[in-house]
VOSERO-70322 format. One record per residue (C-alpha): residue number from 1; chain; y, z, x. Coordinates in nm, 3 decimals, m for minus. Example, Ala and Ser with C-alpha at 12.3 -4.5 7.8 and 13.67 -1.06 7.14 Angstrom:
2
<atom num="1" chaine="A" y="m0.450" z="0.780" x="1.230"/>
<atom num="2" chaine="A" y="m0.106" z="0.714" x="1.367"/>
END
This chain:
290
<atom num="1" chaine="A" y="12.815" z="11.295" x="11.560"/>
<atom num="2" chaine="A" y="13.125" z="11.475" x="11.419"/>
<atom num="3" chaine="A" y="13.060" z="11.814" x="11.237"/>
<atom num="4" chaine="A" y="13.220" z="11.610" x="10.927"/>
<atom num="5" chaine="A" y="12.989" z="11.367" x="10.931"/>
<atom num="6" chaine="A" y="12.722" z="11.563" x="10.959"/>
<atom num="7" chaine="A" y="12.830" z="11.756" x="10.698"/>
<atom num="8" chaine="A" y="12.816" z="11.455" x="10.471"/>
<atom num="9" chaine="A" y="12.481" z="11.323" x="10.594"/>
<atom num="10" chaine="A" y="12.326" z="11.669" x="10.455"/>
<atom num="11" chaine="A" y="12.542" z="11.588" x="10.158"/>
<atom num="12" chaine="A" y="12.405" z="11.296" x="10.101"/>
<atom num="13" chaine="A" y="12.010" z="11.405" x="10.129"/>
<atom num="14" chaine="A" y="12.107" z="11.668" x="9.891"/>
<atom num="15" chaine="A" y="12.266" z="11.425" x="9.657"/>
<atom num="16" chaine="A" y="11.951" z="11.190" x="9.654"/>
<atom num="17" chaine="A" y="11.704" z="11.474" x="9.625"/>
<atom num="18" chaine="A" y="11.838" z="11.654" x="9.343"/>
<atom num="19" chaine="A" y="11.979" z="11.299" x="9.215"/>
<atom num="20" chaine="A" y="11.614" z="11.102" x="9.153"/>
<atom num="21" chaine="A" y="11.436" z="11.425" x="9.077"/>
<atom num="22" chaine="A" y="11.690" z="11.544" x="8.811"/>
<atom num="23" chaine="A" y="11.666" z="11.201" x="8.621"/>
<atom num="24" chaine="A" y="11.323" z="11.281" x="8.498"/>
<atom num="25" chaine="A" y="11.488" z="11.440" x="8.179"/>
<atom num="26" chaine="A" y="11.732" z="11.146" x="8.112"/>
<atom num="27" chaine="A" y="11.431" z="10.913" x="8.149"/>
<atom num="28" chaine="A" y="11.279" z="11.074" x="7.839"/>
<atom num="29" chaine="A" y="11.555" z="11.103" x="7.616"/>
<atom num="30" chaine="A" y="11.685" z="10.731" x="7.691"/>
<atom num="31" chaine="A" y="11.437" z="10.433" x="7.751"/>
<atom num="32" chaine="A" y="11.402" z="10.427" x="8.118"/>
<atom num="33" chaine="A" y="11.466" z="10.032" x="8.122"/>
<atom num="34" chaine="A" y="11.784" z="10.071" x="7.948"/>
<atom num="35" chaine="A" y="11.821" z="10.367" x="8.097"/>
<atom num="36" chaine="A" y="11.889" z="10.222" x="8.413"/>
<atom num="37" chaine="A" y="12.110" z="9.935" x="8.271"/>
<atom num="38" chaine="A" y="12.346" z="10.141" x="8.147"/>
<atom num="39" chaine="A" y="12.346" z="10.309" x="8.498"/>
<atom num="40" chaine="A" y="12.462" z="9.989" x="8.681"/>
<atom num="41" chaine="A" y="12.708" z="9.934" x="8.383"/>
<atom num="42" chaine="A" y="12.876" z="10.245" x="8.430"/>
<atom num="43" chaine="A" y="12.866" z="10.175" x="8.846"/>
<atom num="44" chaine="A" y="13.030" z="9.833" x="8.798"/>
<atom num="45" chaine="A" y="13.273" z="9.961" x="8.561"/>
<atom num="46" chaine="A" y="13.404" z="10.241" x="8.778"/>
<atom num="47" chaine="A" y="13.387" z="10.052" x="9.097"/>
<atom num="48" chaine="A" y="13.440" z="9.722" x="9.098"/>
<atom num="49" chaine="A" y="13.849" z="9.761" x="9.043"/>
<atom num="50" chaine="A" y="13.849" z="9.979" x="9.418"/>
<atom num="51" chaine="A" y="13.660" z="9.697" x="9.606"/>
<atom num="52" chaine="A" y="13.686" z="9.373" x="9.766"/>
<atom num="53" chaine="A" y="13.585" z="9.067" x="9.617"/>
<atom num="54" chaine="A" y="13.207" z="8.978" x="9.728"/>
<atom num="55" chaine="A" y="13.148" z="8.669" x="9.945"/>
<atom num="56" chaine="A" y="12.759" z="8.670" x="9.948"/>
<atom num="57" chaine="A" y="12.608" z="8.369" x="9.797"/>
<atom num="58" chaine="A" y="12.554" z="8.439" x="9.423"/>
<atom num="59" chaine="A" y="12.147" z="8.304" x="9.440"/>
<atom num="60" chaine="A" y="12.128" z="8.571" x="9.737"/>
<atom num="61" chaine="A" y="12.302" z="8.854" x="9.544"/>
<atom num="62" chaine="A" y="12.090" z="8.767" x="9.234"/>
<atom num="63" chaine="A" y="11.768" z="8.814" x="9.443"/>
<atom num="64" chaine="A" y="11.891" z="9.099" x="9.621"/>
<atom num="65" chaine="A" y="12.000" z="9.281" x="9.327"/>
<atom num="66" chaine="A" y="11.658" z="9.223" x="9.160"/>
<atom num="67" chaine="A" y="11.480" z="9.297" x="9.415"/>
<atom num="68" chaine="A" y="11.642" z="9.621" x="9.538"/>
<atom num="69" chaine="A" y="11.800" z="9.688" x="9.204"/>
<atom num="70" chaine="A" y="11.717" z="9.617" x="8.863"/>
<atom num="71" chaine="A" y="11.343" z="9.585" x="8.917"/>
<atom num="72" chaine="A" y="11.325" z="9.882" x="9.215"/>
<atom num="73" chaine="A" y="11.531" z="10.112" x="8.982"/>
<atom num="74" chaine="A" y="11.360" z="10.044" x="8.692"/>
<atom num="75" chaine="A" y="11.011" z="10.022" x="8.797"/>
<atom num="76" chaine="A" y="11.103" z="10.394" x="8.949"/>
<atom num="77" chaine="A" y="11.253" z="10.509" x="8.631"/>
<atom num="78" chaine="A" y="10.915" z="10.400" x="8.478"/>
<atom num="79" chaine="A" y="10.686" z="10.588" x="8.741"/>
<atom num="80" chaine="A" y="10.901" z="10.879" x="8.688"/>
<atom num="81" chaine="A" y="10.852" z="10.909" x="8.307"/>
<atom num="82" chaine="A" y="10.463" z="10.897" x="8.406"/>
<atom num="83" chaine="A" y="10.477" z="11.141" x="8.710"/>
<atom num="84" chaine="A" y="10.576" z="11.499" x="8.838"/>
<atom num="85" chaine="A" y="10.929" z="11.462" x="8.974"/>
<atom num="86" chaine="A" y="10.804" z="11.623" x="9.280"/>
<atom num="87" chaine="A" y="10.562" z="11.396" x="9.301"/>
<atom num="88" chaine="A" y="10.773" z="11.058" x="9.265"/>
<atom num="89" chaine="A" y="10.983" z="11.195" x="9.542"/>
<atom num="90" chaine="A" y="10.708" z="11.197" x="9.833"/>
<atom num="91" chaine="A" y="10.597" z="10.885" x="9.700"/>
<atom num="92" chaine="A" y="10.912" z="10.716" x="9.699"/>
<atom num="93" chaine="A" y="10.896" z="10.772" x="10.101"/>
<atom num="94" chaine="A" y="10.690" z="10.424" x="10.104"/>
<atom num="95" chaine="A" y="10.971" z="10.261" x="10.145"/>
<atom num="96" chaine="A" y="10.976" z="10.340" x="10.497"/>
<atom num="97" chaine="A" y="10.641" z="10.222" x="10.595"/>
<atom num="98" chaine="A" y="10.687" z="9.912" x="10.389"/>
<atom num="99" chaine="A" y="11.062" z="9.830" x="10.504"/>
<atom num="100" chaine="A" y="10.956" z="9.872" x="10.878"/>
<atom num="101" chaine="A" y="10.614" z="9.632" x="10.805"/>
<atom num="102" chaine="A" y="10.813" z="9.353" x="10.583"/>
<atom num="103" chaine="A" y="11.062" z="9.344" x="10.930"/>
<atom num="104" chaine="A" y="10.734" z="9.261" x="11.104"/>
<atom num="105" chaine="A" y="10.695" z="9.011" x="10.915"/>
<atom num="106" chaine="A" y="11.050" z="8.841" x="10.891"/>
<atom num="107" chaine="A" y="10.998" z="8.877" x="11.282"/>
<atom num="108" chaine="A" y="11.360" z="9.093" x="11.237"/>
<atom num="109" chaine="A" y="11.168" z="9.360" x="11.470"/>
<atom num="110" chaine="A" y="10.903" z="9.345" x="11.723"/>
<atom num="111" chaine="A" y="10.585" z="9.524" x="11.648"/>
<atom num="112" chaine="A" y="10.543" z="9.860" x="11.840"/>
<atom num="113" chaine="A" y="10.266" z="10.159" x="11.879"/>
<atom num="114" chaine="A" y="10.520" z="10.435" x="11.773"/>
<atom num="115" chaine="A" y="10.607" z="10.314" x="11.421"/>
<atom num="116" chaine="A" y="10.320" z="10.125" x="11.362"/>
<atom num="117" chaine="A" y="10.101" z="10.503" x="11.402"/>
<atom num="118" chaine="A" y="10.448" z="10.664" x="11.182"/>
<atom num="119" chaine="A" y="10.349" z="10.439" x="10.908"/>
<atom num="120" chaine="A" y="9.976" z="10.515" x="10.915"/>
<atom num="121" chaine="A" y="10.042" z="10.897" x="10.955"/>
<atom num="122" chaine="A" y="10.305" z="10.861" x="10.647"/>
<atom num="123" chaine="A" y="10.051" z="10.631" x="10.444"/>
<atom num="124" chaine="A" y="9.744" z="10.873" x="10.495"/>
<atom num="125" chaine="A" y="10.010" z="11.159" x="10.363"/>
<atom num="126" chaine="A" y="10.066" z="10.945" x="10.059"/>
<atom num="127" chaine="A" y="9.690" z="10.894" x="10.004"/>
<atom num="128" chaine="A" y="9.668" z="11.270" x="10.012"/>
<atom num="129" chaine="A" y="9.956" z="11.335" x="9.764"/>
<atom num="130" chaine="A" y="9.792" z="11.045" x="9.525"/>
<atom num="131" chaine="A" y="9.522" z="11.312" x="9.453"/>
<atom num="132" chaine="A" y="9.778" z="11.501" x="9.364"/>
<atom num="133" chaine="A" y="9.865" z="11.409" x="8.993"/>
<atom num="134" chaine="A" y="9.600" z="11.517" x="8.724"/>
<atom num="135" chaine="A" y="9.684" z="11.301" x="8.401"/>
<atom num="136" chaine="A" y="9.469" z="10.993" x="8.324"/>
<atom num="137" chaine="A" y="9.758" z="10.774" x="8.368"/>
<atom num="138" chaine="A" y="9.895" z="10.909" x="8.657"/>
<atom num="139" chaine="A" y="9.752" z="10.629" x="8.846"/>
<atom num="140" chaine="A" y="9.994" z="10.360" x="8.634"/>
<atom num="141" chaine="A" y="10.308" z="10.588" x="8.792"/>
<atom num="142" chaine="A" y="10.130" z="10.554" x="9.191"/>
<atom num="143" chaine="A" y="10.126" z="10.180" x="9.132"/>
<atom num="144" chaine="A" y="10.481" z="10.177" x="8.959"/>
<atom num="145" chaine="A" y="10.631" z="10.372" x="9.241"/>
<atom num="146" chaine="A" y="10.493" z="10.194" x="9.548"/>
<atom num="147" chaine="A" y="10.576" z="9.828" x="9.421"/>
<atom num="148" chaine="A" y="10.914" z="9.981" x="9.379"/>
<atom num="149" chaine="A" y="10.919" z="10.092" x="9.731"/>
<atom num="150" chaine="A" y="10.815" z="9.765" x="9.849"/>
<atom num="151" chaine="A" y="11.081" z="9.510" x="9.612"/>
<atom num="152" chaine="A" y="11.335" z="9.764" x="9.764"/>
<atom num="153" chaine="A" y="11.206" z="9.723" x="10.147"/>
<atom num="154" chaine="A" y="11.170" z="9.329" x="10.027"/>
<atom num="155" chaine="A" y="11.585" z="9.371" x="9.933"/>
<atom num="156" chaine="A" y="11.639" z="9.550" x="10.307"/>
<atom num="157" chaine="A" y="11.561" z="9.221" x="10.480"/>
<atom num="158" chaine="A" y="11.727" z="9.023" x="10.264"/>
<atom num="159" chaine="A" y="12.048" z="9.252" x="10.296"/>
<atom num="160" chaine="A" y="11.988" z="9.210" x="10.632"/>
<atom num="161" chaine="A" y="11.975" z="8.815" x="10.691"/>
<atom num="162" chaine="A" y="12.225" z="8.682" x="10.363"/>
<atom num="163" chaine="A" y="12.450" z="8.949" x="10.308"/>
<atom num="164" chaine="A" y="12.791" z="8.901" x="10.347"/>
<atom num="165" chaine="A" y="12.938" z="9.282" x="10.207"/>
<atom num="166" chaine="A" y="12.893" z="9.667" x="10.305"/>
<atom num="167" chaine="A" y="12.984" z="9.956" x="10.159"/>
<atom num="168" chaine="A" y="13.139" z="9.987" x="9.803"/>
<atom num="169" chaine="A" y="13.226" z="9.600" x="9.745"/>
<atom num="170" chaine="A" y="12.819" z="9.519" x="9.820"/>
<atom num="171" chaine="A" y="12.703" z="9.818" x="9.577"/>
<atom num="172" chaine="A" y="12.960" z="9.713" x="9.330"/>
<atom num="173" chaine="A" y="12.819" z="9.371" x="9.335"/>
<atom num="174" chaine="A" y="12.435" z="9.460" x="9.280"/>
<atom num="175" chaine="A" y="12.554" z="9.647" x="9.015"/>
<atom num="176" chaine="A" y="12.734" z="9.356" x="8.843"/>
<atom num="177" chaine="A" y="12.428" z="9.137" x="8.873"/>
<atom num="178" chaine="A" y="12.181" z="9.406" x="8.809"/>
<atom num="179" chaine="A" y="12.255" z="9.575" x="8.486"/>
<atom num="180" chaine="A" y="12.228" z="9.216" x="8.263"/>
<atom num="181" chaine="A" y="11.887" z="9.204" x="8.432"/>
<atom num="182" chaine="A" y="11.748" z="9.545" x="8.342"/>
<atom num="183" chaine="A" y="11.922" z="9.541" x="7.992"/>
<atom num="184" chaine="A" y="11.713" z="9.176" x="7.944"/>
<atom num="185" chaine="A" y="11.416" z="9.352" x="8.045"/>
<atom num="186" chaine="A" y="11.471" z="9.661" x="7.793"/>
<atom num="187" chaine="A" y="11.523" z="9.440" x="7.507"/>
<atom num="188" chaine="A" y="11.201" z="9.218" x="7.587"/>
<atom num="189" chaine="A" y="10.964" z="9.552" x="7.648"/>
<atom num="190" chaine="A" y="11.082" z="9.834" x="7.509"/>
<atom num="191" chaine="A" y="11.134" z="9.892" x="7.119"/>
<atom num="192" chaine="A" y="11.412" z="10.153" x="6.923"/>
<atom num="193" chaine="A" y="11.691" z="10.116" x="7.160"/>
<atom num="194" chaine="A" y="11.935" z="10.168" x="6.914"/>
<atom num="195" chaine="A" y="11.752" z="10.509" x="6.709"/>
<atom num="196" chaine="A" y="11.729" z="10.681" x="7.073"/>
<atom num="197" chaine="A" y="12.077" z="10.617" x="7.180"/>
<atom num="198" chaine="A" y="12.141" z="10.748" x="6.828"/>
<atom num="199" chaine="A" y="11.966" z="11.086" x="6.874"/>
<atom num="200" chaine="A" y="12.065" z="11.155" x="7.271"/>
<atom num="201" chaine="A" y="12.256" z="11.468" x="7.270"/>
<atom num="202" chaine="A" y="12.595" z="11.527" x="7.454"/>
<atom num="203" chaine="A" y="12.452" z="11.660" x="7.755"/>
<atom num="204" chaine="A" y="12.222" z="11.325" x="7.757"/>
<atom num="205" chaine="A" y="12.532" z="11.166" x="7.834"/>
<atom num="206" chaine="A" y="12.734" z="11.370" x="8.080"/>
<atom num="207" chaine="A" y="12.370" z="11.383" x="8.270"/>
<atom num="208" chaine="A" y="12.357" z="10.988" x="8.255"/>
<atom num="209" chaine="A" y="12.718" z="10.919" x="8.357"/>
<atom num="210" chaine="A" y="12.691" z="11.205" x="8.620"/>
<atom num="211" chaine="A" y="12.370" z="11.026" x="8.728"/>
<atom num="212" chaine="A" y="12.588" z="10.709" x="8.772"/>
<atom num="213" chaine="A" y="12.838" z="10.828" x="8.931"/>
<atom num="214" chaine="A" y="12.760" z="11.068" x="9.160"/>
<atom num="215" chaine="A" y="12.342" z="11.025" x="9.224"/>
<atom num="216" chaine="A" y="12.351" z="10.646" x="9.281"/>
<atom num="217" chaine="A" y="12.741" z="10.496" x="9.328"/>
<atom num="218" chaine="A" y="12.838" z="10.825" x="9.521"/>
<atom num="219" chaine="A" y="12.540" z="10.885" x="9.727"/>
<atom num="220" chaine="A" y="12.491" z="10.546" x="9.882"/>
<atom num="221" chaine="A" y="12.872" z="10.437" x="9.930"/>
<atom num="222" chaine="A" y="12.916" z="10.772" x="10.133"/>
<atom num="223" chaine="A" y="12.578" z="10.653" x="10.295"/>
<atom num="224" chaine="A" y="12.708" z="10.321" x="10.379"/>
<atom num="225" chaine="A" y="13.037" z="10.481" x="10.545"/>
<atom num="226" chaine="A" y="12.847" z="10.684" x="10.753"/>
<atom num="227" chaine="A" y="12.629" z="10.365" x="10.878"/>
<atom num="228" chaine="A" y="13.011" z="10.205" x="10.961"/>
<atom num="229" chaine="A" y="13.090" z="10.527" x="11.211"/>
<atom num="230" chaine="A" y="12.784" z="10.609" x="11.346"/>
<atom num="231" chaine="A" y="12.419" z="10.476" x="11.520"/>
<atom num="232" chaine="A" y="12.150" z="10.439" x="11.278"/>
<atom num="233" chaine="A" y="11.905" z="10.643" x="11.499"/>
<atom num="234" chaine="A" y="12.155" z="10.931" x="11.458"/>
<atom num="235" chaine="A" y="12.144" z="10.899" x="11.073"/>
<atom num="236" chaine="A" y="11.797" z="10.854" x="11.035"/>
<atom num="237" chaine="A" y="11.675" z="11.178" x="11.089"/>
<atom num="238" chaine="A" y="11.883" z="11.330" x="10.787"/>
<atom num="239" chaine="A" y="11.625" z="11.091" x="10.572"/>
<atom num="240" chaine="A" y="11.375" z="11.384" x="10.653"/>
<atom num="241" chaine="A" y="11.542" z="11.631" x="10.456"/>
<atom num="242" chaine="A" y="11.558" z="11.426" x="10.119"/>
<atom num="243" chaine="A" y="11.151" z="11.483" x="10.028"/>
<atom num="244" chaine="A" y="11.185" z="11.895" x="10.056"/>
<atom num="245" chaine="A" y="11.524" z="11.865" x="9.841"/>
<atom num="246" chaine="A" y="11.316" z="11.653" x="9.578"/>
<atom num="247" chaine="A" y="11.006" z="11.851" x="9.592"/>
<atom num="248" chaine="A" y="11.184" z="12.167" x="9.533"/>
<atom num="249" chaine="A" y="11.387" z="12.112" x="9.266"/>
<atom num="250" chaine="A" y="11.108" z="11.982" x="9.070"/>
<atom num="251" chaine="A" y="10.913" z="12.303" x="9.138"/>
<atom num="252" chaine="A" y="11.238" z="12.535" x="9.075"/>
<atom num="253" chaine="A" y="11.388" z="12.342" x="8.812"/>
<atom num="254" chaine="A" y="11.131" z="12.189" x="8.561"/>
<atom num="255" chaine="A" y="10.887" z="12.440" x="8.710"/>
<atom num="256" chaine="A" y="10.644" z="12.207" x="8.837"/>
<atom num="257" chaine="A" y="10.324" z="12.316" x="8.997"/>
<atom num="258" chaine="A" y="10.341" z="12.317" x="9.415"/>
<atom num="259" chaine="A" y="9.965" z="12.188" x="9.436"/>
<atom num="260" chaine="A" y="9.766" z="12.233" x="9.791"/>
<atom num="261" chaine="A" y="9.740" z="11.876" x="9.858"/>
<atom num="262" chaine="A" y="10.110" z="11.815" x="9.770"/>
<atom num="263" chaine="A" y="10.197" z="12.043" x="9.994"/>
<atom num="264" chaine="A" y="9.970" z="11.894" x="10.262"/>
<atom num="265" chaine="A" y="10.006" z="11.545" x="10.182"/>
<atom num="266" chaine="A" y="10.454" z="11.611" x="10.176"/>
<atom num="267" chaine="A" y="10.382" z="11.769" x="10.525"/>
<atom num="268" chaine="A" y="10.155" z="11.446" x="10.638"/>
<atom num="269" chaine="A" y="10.433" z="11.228" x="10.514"/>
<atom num="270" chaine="A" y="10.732" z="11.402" x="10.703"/>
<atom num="271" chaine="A" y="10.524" z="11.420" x="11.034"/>
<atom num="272" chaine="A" y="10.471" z="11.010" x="11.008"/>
<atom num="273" chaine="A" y="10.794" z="10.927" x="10.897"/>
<atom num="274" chaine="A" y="10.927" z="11.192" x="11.194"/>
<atom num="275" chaine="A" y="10.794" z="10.969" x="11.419"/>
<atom num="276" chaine="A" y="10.921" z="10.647" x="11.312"/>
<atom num="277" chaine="A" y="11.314" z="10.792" x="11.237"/>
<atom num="278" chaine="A" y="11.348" z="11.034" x="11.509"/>
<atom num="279" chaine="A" y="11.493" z="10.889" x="11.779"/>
<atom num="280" chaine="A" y="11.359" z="10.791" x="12.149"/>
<atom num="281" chaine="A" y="11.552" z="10.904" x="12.456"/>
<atom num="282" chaine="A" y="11.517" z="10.520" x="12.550"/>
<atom num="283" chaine="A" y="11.636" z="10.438" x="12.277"/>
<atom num="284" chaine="A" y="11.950" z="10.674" x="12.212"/>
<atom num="285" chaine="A" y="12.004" z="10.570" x="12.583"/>
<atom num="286" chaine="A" y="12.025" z="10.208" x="12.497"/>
<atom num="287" chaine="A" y="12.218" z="10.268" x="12.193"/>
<atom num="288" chaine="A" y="12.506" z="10.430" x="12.382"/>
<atom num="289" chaine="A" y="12.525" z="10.217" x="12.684"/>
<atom num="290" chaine="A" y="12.583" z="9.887" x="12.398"/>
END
């Protein structure tokens, strides 16, 4: 890979870990439903006029925005109003696991040892971290967090097999179709909307438009140029460094506790998920030879 795009790989880790653990605020002083509306507003608004018009089928970018937005993001924003930031961020790492068994599944892949031990390694880390939180709900934010994990590996394959768009003109398009859905959602189940937008401070703001802009739009269309230039197995090991980014800026910045098994259970989870991203010397063999 070029030093530039290696560069922005790191970037991009760093943008996702700092990104999702720094909304834990912003999920308290806005409802985290409507929260995450306003998000894909502000994404649609800003980006839609610099892409190309979407040609995916509008009943498959309806269920693929659901599915890997509006109910992902928000089911996220709601674990992460429950749980440690630090926390949410090793958790979120189920995505991997469940993306690579729902591609079992859709019979997209074949089956193999390697990432079929990964995923146990990485799912025995996240039974370790589990033990982890210490509040009586804490077990509400586990389940909140890994059905997000798995509607988003559910939108992967469905990406995969009916979509028509990459890159900003695909993320521009969830974001059309998933903000209505979330801001339905907020209206039906949560309450004061209106009285908590009222009482948000400035900084509320810049952090949600920032948030927007930069954490979800920013990250990922920078993510999905990368994927254009270079092999997935090279990008995939830059994945590893977006847990230890999370993790620590929960600890340094909202002074989190670094518990033993979170520790242990983050270290379980990198060594599993290490050996389903990293890649083969088959493999990278086979890659360049295509």
């Amino acid at each position: 890979m070029p030093a530039k795009d290696i560069a922005l790989a790191v970037l991009v880790q760093l943008i996702w870990g700092v990104g999702f653990t720094s909304m834990k605020p912003f999920v308290a002083a806005f409802p985290p439903l409507l929260f995450i509306a306003m998000v894909y507003a502000i994404i649609a608004l800003t980006v839609t006029p610099l892409a190309p018009r979407s040609t995916t089928p509008f009943r498959w970018m309806m269920l693929i925005a659901a599915l890997g937005g509006s109910v992902q993001s928000g089911l996220l924003a709601l674990g992460l109003s429950i749980l440690p930031a630090s926390t949410s961020t090793l958790l979120l790492q189920l995505t991997v696991p469940f993306a690579i068994l729902m591609s079992w599944v859709a019979r997209i892949d074949r089956p193999n040892l390697r990432n079929g031990l990964g995923c146990a390694v990485a799912l025995g880390g996240v039974a370790i971290v589990i033990g982890a939180p210490g509040e009586k709900n804490s077990w509400i934010g586990v389940v909140l967090i890994a059905i997000a994990s798995l509607t988003w590996s559910a939108a992967q394959i469905l990406i995969r097999l009916r979509c028509r768009d990459s890159g900003a003109t695909f993320y521009a398009a969830m974001a059309r179709h998933a903000w209505p859905q979330v801001l339905i959602a907020s209206l039906l189940l949560e309450r004061d909307q209106l009285g908590r937008l009222a009482s948000a401070s400035p900084g509320d703001w810049i952090g949600l438009v920032t948030i927007a802009l930069v954490g979800f739009a920013g990250g990922y269309i920078l993510w999905y140029r990368l994927l254009v230039r270079n092999r997935i197995d090279q990008l995939l090991p830059f994945t590893l460094l977006m847990p230890p980014i999370g993790v620590a800026t929960g600890v340094m910045w909202f002074e989190e506790p670094l518990r033993s098994s979170l520790v242990a259970g983050g270290g379980v989870i990198l060594a599993g998920l290490a050996v389903v991203v990293w890649p083969t010397r088959r493999g990278a063999v086979a890659a360049r030879t295509k």
